[in-house]
C-alpha positions in Angstrom: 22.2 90.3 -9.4 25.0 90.4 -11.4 27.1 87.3 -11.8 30.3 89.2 -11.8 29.9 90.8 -8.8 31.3 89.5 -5.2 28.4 88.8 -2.7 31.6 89.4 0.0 33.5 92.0 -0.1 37.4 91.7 -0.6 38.6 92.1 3.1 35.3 89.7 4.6 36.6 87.1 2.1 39.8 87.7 2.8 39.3 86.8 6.4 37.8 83.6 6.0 40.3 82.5 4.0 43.0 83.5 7.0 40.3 81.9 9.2 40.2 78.7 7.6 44.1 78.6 7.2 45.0 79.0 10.5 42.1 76.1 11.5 44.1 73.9 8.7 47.5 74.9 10.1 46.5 73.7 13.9 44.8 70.7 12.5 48.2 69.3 10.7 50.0 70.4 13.2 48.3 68.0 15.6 48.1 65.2 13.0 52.0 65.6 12.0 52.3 65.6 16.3 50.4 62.4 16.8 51.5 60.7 13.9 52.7 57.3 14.7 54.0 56.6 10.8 57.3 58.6 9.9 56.1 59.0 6.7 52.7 60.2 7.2 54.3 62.6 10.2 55.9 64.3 7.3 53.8 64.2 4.8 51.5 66.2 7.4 54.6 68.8 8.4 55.0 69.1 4.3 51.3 70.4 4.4 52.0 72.1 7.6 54.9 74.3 6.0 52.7 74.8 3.0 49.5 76.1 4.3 51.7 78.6 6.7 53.3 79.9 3.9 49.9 80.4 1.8 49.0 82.3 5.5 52.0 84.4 5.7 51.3 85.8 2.0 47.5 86.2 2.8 48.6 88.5 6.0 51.0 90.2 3.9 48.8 91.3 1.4 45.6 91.6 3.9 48.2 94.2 5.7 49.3 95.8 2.6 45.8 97.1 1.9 45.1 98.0 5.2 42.6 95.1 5.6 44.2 94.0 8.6 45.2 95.5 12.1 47.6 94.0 14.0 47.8 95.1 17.6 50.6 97.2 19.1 54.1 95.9 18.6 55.3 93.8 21.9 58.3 95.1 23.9 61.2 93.3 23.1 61.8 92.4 27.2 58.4 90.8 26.4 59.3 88.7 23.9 62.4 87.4 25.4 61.1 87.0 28.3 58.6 84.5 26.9 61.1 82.6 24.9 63.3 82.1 28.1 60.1 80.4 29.6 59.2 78.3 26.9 62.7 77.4 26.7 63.0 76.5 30.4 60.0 74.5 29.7 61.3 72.9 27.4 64.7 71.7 29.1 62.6 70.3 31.9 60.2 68.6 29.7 63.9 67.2 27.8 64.6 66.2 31.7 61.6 64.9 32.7 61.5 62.6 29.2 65.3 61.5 29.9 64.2 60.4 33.5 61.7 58.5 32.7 63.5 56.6 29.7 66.5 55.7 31.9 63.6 54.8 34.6 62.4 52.6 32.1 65.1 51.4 31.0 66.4 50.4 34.6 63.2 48.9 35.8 63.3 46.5 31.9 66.9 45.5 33.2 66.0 44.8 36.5 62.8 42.8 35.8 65.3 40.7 33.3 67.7 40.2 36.4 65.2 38.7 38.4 63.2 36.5 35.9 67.0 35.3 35.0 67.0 34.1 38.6 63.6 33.0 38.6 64.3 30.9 36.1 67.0 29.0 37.7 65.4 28.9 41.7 62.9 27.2 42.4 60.1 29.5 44.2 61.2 29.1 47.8 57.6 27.0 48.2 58.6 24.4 46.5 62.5 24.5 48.0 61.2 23.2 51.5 59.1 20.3 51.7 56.1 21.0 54.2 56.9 18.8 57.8 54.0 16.0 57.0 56.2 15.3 54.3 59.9 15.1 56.0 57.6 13.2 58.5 56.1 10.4 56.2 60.0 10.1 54.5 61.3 9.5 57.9 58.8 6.6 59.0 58.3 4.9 55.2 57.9 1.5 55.8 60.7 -0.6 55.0 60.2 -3.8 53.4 62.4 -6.8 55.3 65.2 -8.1 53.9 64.1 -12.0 53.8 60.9 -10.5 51.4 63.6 -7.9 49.4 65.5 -11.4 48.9 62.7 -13.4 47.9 61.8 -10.9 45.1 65.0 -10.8 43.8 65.2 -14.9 43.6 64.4 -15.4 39.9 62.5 -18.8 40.9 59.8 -16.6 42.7 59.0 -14.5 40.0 55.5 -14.4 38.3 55.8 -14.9 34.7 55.4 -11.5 32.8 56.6 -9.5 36.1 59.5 -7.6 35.5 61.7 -6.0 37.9 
């Protein structure tokens, strides 16, 4: 076989370059999406912009030589109607985000309300003494006053016993 000859022809490897280009594209599209780091997030829409560039020229050419068929041209009512939906798809999902961020944001200043009082009550447990206990305050024993006396006498104080 002759080493300067293609085992592909032009359009077949044509097409598998456009192939693998439009895997590439969807693949940093979803890393530059899920990106948590801002700077990796664009250093994956960089690539992003790059390699649908390189696939715009490849269908340019491929359609200049006839090596590619695109399929009828959509109406233009088609196409605006599609835009319109994605649109209105996209104002709700702008909605539904908002809602839940001021949800959020609510429930966070709420919860720090509430442990604010929290920290200054007492749990309502341990604000009312159970009644054995009221009880057993009520009926302490009370010492009499001629032994309350006798321990305050100095003279009747053991020696190392402090008051």
């Amino acid at each position: 076989m002759n080493a300067s000859a293609n085992f592909l022809p032009d359009e077949d490897l044509a097409y598998t370059v456009l192939s693998d280009l439009k895997r590439v594209t969807r693949e940093y599209a979803t890393a530059a999406t899920e990106s948590n780091c801002p700077s990796i997030r664009q250093h994956f829409t960089q690539l992003l912009n790059t390699s649908l560039a390189m696939q715009g020229e490849l269908y340019t050419a491929m359609s200049q030589q006839k090596m590619y068929n695109t399929a009828s041209p959509a109406l233009r009512q088609e196409i605006d109607k599609q835009m319109k939906e994605y649109q209105n798809t996209q104002q709700k999902t702008n909605q539904f985000v908002q809602q839940r961020k001021t949800m959020a944001q609510g429930q966070q200043a709420q919860y720090a309300n509430w442990n604010n009082q929290q920290q200054w009550q007492q749990p309502q447990w341990q604000q009312q003494q159970p009644q054995w206990q009221q009880q057993q305050q009520q009926q302490q024993w009370q010492q009499p006053t001629h032994f309350a006396q006798h321990q305050q006498d100095p003279r009747h104080q053991q020696p190392g016993h402090f008051m």
